[in-house]
N, C-alpha and C positions, 0 to 999 in steps of 0.2 A: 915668647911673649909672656909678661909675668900676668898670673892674673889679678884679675881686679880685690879690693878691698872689701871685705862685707862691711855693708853700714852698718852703724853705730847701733843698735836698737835704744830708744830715748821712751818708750811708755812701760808704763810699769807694767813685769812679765806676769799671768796668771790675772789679770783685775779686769775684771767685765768692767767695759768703758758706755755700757750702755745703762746702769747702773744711777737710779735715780741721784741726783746730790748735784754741787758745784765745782767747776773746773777751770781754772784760771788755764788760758790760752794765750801764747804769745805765738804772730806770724811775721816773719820777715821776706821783704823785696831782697830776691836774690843779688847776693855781692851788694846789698844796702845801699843800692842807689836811691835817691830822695827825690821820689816821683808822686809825690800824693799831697805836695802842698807846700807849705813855709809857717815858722813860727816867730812871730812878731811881739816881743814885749809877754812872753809866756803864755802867749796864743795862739791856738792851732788854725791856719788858713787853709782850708783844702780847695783844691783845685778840681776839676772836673774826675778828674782819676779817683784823688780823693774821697768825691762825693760818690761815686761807685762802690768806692769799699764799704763806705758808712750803709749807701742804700740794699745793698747786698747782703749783710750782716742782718738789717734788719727786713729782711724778704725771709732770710732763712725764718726767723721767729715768726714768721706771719703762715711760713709752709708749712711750720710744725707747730701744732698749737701747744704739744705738751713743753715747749721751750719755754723760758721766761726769762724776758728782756734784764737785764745787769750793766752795772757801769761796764764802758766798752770807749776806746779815743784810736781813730784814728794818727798815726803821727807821721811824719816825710816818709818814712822808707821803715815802718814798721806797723800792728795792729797788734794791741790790747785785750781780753775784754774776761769775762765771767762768763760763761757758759752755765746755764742752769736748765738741767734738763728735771724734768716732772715734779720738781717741788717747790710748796707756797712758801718754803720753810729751806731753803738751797742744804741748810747743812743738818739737819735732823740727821741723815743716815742712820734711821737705825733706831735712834735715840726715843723717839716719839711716832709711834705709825698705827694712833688711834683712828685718825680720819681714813687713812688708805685699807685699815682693818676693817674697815665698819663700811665703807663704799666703795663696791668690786663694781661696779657699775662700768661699761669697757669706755663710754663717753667720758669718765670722769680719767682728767688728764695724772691724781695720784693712785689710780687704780692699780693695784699689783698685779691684774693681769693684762694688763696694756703693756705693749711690748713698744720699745723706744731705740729709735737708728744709735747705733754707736758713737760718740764723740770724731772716732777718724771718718765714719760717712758722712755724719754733720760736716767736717771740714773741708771733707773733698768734695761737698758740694756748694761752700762759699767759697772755695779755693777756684774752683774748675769755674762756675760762673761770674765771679769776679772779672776773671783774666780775660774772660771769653768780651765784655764790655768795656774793657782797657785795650784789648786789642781793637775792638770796633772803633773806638775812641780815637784810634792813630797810632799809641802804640804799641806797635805790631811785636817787640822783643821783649817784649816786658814776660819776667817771670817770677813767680814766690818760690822761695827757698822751699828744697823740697820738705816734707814733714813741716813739723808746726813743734813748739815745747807747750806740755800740759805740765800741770799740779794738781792734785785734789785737791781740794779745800774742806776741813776736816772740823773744823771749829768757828765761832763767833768773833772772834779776837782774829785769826787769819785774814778773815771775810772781811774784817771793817781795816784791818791794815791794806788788802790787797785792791781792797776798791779805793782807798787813799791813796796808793801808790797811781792807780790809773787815772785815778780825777787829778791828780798832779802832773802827771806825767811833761804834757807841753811846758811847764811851769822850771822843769827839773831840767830840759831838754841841751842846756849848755854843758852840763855836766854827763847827758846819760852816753852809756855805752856803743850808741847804736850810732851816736853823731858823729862822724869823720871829720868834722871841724875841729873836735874837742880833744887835743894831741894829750889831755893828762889821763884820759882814758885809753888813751894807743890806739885811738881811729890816726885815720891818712891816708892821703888821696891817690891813686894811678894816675898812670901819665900820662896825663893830655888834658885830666877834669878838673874844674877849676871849684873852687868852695863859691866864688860870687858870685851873681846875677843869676839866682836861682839854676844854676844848673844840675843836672846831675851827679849824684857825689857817689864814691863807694867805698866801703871799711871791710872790717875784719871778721871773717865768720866765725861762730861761736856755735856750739851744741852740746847742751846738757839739759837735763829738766832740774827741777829744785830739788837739793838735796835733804832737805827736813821737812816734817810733819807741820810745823808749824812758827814759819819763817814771823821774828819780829819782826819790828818797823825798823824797815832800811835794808835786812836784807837781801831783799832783792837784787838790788845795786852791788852790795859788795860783791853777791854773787859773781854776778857777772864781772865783776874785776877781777875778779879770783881764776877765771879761767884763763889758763892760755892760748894762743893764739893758735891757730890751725881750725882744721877745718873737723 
C-alpha cells in the first residue's frame, strides 16, 4: 500500500497568522459545486445556504470584537473577503503604531498586549459553523475544500485593488476561474451535472496562495490561470 501524499503546505512558513494587519481569504465548496446561489445580470442571488455563509462570516466579527468587518461576496460555489484582524488602519503593520504605543489598555482592541486567535482558528470557526447550518439546512453532504488560500496584504494600493477585485467579483463571474460553465477558463462539468436549471456544478481544483507581495490590478485572475490543473 503506497503511502499517502503530504499536503501541500499553502501558509506562509515562520509568520505569526495572529499578527495584527489584513489578509485577503479565499474558501471554496469542495469539487466547486455551486450551492450558495445564482448570478443574474452580475448579481449575486444567494439562496438560503448562501445567506448562511454571509450570516456566519458576520457572527464571526460580532464574536470577536478585535475583527473589523472588509469587503467580503459571497459567490455560487466560493467565498471572498478581507480578513482584518486588530487594526483601525488593516495595513500600517508596523509603519505607524503610535495609538497602540501609547494605549496598552487590554479593552482596547489595538492593544499590543491583547492577544488575537490566529487567522486558521478564525477559519475553522467559520468554516466548522457554516457547514454545521448547511447541513441543518438539508444539505447534509455539503463540504469546503479543505484549508482556505490567504495573502497578506502589505500596502494601500493591494488593499484598494483587492477590495475591487471582490466588489466585482459577481460582475466578473462569466469569466472567473471558479465557474464550470466558463470552458475558456478549463472549468467542466462530471457526468450526470448539468450547467442549467440551477443545478449543482463542479470544476477543477486548484491550490496555491499568491505568489507576490503586491499583486496589481488583474492579477489575481491571471493567477489563477496560470495554475495547472490537479489537485
Amino acid at each position: 500500500m503506497k503511502p499517502r501524499p503530504a499536503r501541500k503546505k499553502i501558509r506562509l512558513a515562520n509568520y505569526d497568522y495572529s499578527t495584527p494587519g489584513a489578509y485577503f481569504i479565499t474558501v471554496c465548496v469542495q469539487d466547486r459545486r455551486c450551492v450558495f446561489g445564482e448570478i443574474h445580470q452580475g448579481q449575486m442571488y444567494l439562496n438560503a445556504r448562501g445567506k448562511i455563509v454571509q450570516n456566519q462570516w458576520e457572527w464571526l466579527h460580532r464574536q470577536y470584537d478585535y475583527l473589523v468587518l472588509d469587503s467580503f461576496v459571497v459567490m455560487p460555489n466560493h467565498f471572498h473577503a478581507i480578513l482584518v484582524i486588530g487594526e483601525n488602519d488593516p495595513v500600517r503593520n508596523g509603519r505607524d503604531r503610535s495609538v497602540r504605543d501609547t494605549d496598552s489598555t487590554p479593552g482596547n482592541p489595538d492593544s499590543p498586549h491583547r492577544k488575537f486567535k490566529p487567522v486558521p482558528e478564525l477559519m475553522g470557526a467559520f468554516k466548522t459553523t457554516s457547514s454545521k447550518f448547511i447541513h441543518q439546512s438539508g444539505l447534509a453532504d455539503f463540504r469546503w475544500q479543505k484549508s482556505y488560500y490567504d495573502h497578506i496584504i502589505r500596502n494601500e494600493r493591494e488593499l484598494h485593488n483587492i477590495r475591487r477585485y471582490i466588489e466585482t467579483n459577481p460582475v466578473r463571474w462569466a469569466m472567473d476561474i471558479e465557474n464550470s460553465d466558463n470552458t475558456d477558463t478549463g472549468g467542466k462539468h462530471t457526468r450526470g451535472e448539468s450547467s442549467r436549471g440551477g443545478r449543482e456544478r463542479r470544476g477543477r481544483e486548484r491550490s496555491r496562495p499568491f505568489p507576490t507581495d503586491d499583486p496589481p490590478d488583474n492579477e489575481i485572475d491571471r493567477y489563477y490561470r496560470s495554475i495547472p490543473e490537479g489537485k
